[in-house]
N, C-alpha and C positions, 0 to 999 in steps of 0.2 A: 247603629250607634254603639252599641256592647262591644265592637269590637275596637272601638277607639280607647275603650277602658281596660285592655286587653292585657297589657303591660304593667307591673309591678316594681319597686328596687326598696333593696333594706338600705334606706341613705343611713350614716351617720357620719355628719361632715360639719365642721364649716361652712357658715354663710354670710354674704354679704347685707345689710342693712343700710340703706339709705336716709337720712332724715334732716331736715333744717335743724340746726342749730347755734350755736357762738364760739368762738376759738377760744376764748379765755373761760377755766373752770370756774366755775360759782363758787364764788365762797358763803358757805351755808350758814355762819357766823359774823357777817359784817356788819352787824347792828351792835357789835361788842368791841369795833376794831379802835375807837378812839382814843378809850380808855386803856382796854385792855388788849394790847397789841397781843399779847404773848399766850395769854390763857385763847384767843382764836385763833392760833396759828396752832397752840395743840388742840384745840377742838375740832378742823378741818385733820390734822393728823389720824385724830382717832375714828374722822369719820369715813377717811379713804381706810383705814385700817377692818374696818366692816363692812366694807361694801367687797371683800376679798374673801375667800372660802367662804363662802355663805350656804347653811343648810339649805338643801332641796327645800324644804318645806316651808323655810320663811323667803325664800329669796323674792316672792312678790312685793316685798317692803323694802325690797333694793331699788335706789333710784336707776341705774341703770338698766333694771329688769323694767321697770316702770315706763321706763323712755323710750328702748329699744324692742322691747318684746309687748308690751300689755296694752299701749294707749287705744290699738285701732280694737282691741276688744272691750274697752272700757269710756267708749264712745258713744253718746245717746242723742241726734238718731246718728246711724253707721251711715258712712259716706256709701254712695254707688261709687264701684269700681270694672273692671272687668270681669271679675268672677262672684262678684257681691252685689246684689241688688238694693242694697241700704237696710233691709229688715236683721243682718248678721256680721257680725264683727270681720276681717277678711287682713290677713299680714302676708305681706309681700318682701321677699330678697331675691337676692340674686345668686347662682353659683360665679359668677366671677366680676372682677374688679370696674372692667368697665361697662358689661351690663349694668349696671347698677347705678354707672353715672348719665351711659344715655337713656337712660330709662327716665331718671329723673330732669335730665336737660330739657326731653323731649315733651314734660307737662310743665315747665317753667317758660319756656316759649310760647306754648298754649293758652298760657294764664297771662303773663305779663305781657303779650300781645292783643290782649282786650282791653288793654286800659289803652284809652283814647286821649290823643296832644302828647306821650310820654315823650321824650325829647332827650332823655338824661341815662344813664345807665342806671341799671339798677344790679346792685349788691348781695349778695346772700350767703351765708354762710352753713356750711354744712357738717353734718358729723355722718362717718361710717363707722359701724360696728361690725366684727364679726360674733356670730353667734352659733350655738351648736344645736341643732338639730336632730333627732334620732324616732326613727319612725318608719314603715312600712306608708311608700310615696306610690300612688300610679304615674305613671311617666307617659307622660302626652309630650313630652320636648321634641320630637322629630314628628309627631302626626301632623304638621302643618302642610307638607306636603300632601298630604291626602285631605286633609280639612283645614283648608285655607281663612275658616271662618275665625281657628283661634290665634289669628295675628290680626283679623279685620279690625277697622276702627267702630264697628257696628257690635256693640257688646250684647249685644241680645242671646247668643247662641253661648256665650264664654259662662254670662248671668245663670241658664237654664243648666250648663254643667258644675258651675258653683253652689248651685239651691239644691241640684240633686245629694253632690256631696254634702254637705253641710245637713240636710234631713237626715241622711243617714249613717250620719257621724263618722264619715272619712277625715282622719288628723291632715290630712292635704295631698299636693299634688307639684311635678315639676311640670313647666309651660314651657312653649318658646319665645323667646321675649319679640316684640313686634316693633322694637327699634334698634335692634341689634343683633347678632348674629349667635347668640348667647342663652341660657336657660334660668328662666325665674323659677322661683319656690311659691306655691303657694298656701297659706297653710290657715288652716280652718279650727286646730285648735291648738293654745298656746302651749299645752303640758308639752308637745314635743320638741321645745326650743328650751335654750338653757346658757347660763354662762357667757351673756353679754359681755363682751370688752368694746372699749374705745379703741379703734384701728387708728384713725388718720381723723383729720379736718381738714376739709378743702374748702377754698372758694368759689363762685359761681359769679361771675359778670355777664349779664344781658349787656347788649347793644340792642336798641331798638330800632336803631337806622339800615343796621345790619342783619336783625333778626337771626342774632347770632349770641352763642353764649360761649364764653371762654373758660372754662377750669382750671385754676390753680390748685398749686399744691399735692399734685396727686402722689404717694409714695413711689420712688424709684423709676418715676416716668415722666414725660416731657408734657408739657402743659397743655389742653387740648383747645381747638378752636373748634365748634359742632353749631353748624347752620340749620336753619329748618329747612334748605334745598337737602341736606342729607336723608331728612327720614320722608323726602317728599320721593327722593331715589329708593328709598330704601324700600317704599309701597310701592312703589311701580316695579321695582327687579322682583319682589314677590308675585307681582300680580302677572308677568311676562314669566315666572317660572312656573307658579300654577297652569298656565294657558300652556304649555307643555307637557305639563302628564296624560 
């Protein structure tokens, strides 16, 4: 096992951040707009005007830090995920654009295909951010070939190398994403993420006849259609490239 933790990198980059949320920005003042059209049109001014250079040290009271970076460690109980067993807070991105979208396709399918009689499409709206990062990562992204276990749908082995880090307070780790051909971030604690922006908004339409979701909106690229026959291929070309080493 110690030699799967073998690998090191000094990231400082850019990341992708996936998350539900609405196209139209909130106005944080609309309980003042009837009246006062113009004193909340400069109080939404002044309040995008602070949520920009914002000190290191307060920036946890930015809503964007809040939305993008802090919720999944300020979550009581923590969700289980791949690398988190629910006892510890767990943030996940992507290094690239469409990582990030099948990643999240691929548990939108999974979820909205348990609802039973659905008949109707369903809608969702999503926000990406990019974020920065800066930290000493162990990089596991290419040991999938030698340990298949960390793209399995069986989290039990991903949990044991999550709990390991997390005890002993590794800032986190790159993975290989297990729905795409692409590298996630995984990160265990938040000091090393920084400088939320809103990238893009996309949409996300299930078919549930189809078992298919279509994204819109994606920056500078053509709209995608992603089936769940895709990452049903995408476990089987894994599972035939393992059975080859």
């Amino acid at each position: 096992m110690d030699e799967l933790f073998s690998k090191s990198i000094d990231f400082h980059d850019d990341v992708f951040r996936n998350i539900v949320s609405i196209k139209e920005t909130a106005d944080y003042f609309d309980d003042i707009n009837d009246e006062l059209k113009e004193l909340s049109d400069l109080a939404n001014k002044i309040e995008n005007l602070r949520q920009k250079d914002i000190p290191k040290d307060m920036i946890a009271r930015d809503f964007h830090y809040s939305t993008a970076i802090a919720y999944p460690f300020e979550t009581e109980p923590y969700m289980a995920s791949r690398y988190g067993d629910g006892t510890y807070g767990v943030w996940y991105g992507s290094l690239e654009l469409e990582t990030t979208i099948f990643e999240t396709v691929f548990h939108m399918i999974r979820l909205e295909s348990q609802i039973e009689n659905l008949d109707e499409p369903i809608i969702r709206e999503r926000a990406i951010y990019k974020i920065y990062c800066e930290s000493i990562l162990i990089d596991l992204s290419h040991q999938h070939f030698k340990h298949p276990e960390l793209i399995a749908n069986d989290y039990h082995h991903t949990q044991m190398i999550g709990h390991k880090f997390h005890k002993e307070g590794h800032p986190g780790l790159l993975a290989p994403s297990a729905r795409y051909t692409g590298t996630n971030i995984v990160v265990f604690n938040p000091n090393i993420l920084s400088n939320p922006r809103r990238f893009c908004s996309i949409t996300y339409t299930f078919y549930p006849d189809l078992n298919e979701v279509l994204v819109e909106n994606i920056p500078g690229k053509r709209n995608l259609k992603i089936s769940k026959q895709h990452f049903e291929f995408q476990k089987n070309m894994s599972e035939v490239s393992n059975e080859m080493l």
